[in-house]
NUZANU-629815 format. One record per residue: residue in one letter; residue number from 1; x, y negated, z of N, C-alpha, C in turn. Coordinates in steps of 0.1 Angstrom, whole numbers, plus 2048, in hexadecimal, padded with zeros to 3 digits. Example, Ala and Ser with C-alpha at 12.3 -4.5 7.8 and 13.67 -1.06 7.14 Angstrom:
BEGIN
+------+-----+------+------+------+-------+-------+-------+------+------+------+
! rest !  nr ! n_px ! n_py ! n_pz ! ca_px ! ca_py ! ca_pz ! c_px ! c_py ! c_pz !
+------+-----+------+------+------+-------+-------+-------+------+------+------+
!    a !   1 !  884 !  839 !  84E !   87B !   82D !   84E !  884 !  821 !  84E !
!    s !   2 !  880 !  816 !  847 !   889 !   80B !   847 !  881 !  800 !  84F !
+------+-----+------+------+------+-------+-------+-------+------+------+------+
//
This chain:
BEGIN
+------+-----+------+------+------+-------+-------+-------+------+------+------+
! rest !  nr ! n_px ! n_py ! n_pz ! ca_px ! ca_py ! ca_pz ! c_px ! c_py ! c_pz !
+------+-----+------+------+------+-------+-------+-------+------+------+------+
!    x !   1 !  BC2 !  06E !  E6E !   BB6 !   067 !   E73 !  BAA !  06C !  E6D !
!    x !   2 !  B9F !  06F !  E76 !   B95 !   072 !   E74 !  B8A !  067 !  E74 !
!    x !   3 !  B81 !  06C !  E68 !   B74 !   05B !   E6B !  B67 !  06C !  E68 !
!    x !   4 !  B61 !  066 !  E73 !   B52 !   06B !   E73 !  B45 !  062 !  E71 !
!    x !   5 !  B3E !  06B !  E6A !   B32 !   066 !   E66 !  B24 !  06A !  E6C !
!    x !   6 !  B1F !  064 !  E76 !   B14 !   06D !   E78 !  B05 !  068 !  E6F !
!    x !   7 !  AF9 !  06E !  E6C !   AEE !   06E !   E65 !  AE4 !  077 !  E6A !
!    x !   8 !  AD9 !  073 !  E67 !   ACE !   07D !   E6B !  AC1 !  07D !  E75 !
!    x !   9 !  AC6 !  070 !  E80 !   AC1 !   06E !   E87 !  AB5 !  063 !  E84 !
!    x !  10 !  AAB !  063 !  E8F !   A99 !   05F !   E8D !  A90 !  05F !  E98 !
!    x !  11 !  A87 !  057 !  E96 !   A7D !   05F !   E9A !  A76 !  065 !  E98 !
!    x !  12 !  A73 !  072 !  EA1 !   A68 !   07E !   EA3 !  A60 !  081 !  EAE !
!    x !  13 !  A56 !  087 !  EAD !   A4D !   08A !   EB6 !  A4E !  093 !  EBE !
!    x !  14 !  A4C !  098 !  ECC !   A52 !   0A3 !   ED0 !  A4F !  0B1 !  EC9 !
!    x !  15 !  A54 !  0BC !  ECB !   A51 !   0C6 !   EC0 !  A57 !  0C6 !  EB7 !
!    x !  16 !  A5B !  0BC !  EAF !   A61 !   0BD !   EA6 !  A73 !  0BF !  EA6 !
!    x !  17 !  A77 !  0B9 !  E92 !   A80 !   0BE !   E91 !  A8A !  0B6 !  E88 !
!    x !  18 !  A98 !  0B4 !  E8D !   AA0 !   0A9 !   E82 !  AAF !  0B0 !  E80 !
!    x !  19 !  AB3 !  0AC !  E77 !   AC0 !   0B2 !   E75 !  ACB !  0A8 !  E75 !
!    x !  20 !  AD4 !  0AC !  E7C !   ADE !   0A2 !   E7B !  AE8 !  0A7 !  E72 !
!    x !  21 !  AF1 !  09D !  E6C !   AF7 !   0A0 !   E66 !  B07 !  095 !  E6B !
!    x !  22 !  B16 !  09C !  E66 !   B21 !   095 !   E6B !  B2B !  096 !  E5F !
!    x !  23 !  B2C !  088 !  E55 !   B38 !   08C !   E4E !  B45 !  089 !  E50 !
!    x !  24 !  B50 !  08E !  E51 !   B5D !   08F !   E56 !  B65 !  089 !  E48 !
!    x !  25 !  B6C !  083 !  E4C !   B75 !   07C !   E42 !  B87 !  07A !  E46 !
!    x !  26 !  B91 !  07E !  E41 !   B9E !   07E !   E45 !  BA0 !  08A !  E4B !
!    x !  27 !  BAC !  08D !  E4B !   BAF !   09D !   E51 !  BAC !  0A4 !  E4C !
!    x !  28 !  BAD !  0B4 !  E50 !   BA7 !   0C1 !   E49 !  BA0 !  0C3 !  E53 !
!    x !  29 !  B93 !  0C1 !  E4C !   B84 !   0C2 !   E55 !  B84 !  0D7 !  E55 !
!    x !  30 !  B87 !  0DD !  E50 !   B86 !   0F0 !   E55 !  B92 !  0EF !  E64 !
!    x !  31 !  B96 !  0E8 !  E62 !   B9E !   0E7 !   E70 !  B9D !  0E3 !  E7B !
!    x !  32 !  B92 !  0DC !  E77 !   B89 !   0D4 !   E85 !  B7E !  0DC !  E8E !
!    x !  33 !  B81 !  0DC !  E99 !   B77 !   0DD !   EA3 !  B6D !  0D5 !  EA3 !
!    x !  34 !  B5F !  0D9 !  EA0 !   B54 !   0CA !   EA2 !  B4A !  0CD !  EAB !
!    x !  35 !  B46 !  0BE !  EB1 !   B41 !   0C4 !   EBC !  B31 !  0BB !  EBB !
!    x !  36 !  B29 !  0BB !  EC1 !   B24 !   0AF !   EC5 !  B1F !  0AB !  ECE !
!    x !  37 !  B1B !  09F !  ED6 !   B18 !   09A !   EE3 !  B0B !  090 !  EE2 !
!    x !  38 !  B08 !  08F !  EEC !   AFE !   085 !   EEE !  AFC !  07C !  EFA !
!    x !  39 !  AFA !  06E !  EF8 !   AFC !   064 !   EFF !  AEA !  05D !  F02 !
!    x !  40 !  AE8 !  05D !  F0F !   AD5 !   059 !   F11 !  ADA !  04E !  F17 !
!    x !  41 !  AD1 !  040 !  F1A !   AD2 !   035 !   F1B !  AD5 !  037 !  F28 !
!    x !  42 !  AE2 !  02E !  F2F !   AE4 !   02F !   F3B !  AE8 !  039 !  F41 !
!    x !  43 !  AF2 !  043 !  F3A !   AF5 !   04F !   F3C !  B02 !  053 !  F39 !
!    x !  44 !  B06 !  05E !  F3C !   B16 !   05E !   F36 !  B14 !  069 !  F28 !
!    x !  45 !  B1E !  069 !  F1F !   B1E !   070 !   F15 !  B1B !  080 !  F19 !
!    x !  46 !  B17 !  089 !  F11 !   B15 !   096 !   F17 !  B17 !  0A3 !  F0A !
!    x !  47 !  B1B !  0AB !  F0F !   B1E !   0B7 !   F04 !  B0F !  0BE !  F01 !
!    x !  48 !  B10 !  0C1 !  EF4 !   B02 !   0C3 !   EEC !  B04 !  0D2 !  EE7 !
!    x !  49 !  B18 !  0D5 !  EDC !   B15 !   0E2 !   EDA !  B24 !  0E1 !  ECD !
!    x !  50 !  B26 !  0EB !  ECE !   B38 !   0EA !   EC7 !  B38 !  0F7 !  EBC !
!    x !  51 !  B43 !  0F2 !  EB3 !   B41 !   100 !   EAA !  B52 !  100 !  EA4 !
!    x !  52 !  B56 !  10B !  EA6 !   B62 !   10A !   EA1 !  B66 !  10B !  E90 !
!    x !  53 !  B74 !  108 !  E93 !   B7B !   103 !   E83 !  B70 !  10B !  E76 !
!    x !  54 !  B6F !  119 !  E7C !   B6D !   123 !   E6F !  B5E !  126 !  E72 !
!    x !  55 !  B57 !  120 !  E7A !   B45 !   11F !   E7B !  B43 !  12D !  E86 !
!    x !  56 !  B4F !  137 !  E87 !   B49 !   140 !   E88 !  B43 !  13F !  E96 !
!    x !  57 !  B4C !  136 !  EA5 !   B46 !   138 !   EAE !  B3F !  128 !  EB2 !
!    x !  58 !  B32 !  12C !  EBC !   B2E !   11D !   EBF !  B2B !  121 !  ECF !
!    x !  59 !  B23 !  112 !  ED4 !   B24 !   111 !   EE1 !  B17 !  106 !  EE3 !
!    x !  60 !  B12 !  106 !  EEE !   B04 !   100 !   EEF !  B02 !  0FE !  EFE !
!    x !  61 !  AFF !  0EF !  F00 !   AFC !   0ED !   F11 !  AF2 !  0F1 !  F10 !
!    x !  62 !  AE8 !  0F0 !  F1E !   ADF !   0FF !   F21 !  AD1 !  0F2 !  F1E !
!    x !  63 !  AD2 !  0E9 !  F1D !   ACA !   0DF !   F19 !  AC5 !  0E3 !  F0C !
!    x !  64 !  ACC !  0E4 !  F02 !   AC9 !   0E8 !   EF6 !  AC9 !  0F5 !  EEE !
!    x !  65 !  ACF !  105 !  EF8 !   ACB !   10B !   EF5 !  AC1 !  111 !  EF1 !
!    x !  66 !  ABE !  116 !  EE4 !   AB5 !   121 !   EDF !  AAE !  114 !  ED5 !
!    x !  67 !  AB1 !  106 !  EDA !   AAA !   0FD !   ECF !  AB4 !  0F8 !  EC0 !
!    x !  68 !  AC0 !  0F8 !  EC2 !   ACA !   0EC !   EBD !  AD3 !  0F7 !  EB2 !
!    x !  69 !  AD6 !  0F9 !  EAB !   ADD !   0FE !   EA4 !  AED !  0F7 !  E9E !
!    x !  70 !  AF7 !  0FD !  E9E !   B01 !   0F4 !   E9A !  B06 !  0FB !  E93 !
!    x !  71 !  B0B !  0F2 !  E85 !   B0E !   0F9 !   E7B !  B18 !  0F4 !  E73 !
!    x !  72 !  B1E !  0F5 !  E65 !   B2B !   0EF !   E62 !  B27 !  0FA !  E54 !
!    x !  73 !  B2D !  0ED !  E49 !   B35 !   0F0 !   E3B !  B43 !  0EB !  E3E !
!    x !  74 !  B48 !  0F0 !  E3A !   B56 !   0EB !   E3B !  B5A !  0E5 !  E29 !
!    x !  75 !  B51 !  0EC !  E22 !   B57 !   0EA !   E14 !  B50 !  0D7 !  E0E !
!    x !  76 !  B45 !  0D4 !  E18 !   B42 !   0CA !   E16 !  B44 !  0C1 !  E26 !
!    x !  77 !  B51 !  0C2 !  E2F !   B55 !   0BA !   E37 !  B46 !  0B7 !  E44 !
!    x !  78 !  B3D !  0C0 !  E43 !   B36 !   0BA !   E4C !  B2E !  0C7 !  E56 !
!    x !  79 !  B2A !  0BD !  E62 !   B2A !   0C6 !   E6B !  B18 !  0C5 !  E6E !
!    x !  80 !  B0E !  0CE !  E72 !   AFE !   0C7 !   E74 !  AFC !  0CD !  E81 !
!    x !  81 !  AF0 !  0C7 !  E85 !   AED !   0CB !   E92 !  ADC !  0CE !  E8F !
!    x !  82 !  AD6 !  0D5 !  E8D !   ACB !   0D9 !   E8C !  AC3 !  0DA !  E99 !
!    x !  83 !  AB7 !  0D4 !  E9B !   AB0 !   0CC !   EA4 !  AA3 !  0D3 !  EA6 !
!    x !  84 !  A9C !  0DF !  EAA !   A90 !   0E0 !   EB1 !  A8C !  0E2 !  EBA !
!    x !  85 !  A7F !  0E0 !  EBC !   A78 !   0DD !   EC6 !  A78 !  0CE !  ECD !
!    x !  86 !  A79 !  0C2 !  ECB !   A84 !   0BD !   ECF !  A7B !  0B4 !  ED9 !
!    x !  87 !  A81 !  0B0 !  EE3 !   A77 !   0AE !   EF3 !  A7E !  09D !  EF4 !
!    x !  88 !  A73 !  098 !  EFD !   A77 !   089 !   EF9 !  A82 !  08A !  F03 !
!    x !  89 !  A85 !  090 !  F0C !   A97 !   08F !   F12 !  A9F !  093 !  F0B !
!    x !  90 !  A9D !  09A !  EFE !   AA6 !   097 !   EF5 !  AAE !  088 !  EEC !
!    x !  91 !  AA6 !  081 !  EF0 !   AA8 !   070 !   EEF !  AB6 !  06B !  EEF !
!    x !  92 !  ABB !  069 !  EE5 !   AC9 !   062 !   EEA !  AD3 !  060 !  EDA !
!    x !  93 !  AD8 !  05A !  EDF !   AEA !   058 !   ED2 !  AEC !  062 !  ED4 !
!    x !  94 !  AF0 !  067 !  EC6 !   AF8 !   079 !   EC0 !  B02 !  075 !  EBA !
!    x !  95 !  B0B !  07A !  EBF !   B1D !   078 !   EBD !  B23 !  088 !  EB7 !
!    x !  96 !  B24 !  084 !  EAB !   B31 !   08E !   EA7 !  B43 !  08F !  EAF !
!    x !  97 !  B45 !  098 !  EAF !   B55 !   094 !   EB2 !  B5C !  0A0 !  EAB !
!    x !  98 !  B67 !  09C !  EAA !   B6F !   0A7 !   EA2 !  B7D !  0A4 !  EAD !
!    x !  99 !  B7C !  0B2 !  EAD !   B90 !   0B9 !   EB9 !  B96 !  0BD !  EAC !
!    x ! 100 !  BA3 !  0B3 !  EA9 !   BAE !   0B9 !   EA5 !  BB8 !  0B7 !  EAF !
!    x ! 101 !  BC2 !  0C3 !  EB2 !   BC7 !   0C4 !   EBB !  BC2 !  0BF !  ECB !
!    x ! 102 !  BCB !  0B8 !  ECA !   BC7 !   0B1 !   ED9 !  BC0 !  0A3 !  ED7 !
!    x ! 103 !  BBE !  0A0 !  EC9 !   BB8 !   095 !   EC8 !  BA6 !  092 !  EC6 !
!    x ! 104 !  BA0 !  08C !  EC9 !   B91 !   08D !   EC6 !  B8E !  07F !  EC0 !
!    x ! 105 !  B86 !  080 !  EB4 !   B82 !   075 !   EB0 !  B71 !  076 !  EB0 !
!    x ! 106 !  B69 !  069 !  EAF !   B5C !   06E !   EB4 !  B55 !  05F !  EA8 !
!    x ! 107 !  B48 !  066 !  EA4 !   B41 !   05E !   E9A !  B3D !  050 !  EA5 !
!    x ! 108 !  B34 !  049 !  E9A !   B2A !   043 !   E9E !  B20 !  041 !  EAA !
!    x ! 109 !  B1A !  04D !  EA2 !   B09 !   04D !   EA9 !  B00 !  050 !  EA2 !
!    x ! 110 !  AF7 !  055 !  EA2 !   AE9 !   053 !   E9D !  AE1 !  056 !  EA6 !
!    x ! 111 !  AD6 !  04E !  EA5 !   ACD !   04D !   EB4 !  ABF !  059 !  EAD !
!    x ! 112 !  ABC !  05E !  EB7 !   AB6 !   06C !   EB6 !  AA4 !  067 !  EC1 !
!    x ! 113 !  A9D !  065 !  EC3 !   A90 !   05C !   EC7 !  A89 !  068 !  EC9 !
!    x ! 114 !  A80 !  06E !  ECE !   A78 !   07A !   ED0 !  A6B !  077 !  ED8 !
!    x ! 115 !  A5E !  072 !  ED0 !   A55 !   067 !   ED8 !  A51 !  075 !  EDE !
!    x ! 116 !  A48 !  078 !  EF0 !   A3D !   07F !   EED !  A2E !  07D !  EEC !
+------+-----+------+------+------+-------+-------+-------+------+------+------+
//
C-alpha cells in the first residue's frame, strides 16, 4: 500500500511560480511511476505530466509544456512538479499518483489558485 502526500500548493498571481511537492509512503518508491493530474472545478481529472521509476524519462500534456517541470528524489521518496508561468486556467486540485504495477494510488490534493 501506497499513501501519498501532496504539498505546495497556493495562491499566485499570473506569471508566477509554485512548487509542488508529493511524499510517498509504503512500497519502494524508485519503483514507482509518478505522475501528476489535475482536477478544475466541474471538470474531469486530467494528465499534467509523468516521470519514470529512475527520473530518467518524463512526459507533459501540451497544456503545460515548456512551463511545468517534473522531477523526483527517489532517495527522499518524493516526487515535485515545478510550476511557471502559471495562467489562471491553471486553477485546480493537483493530484499525485504513483503506478505500481497495475495498481495506482493517488494523493489528496492540493489546490493550486492562479488570480489574474
Amino acid at each position: 500500500q501506497v499513501q501519498l502526500v501532496e504539498s505546495g500548493g497556493g495562491l499566485v498571481q499570473a506569471g508566477g511560480s509554485l512548487r509542488l511537492s508529493c511524499l510517498a509512503s509504503g512500497g519502494i518508491f524508485s519503483r514507482n511511476v509518478m505522475a501528476w493530474y489535475r482536477q478544475a472545478p466541474g471538470k474531469q481529472r486530467l494528465f499534467v505530466a509523468w516521470i519514470s521509476s529512475d527520473g530518467r524519462n518524463t512526459g507533459y500534456a501540451d497544456s503545460v509544456k515548456g512551463r511545468f517541470i517534473i522531477s523526483r528524489d527517489n532517495a527522499k521518496n518524493t516526487v515535485y512538479l515545478q510550476m511557471n508561468s502559471l495562467k489562471p486556467e491553471d486553477t485546480a486540485v493537483y493530484y499525485c499518483r504513483a503506478t505500481v504495477g497495475t495498481d495506482n494510488y493517488w494523493g489528496q490534493g492540493t489546490q493550486v489558485t492562479v488570480s489574474s
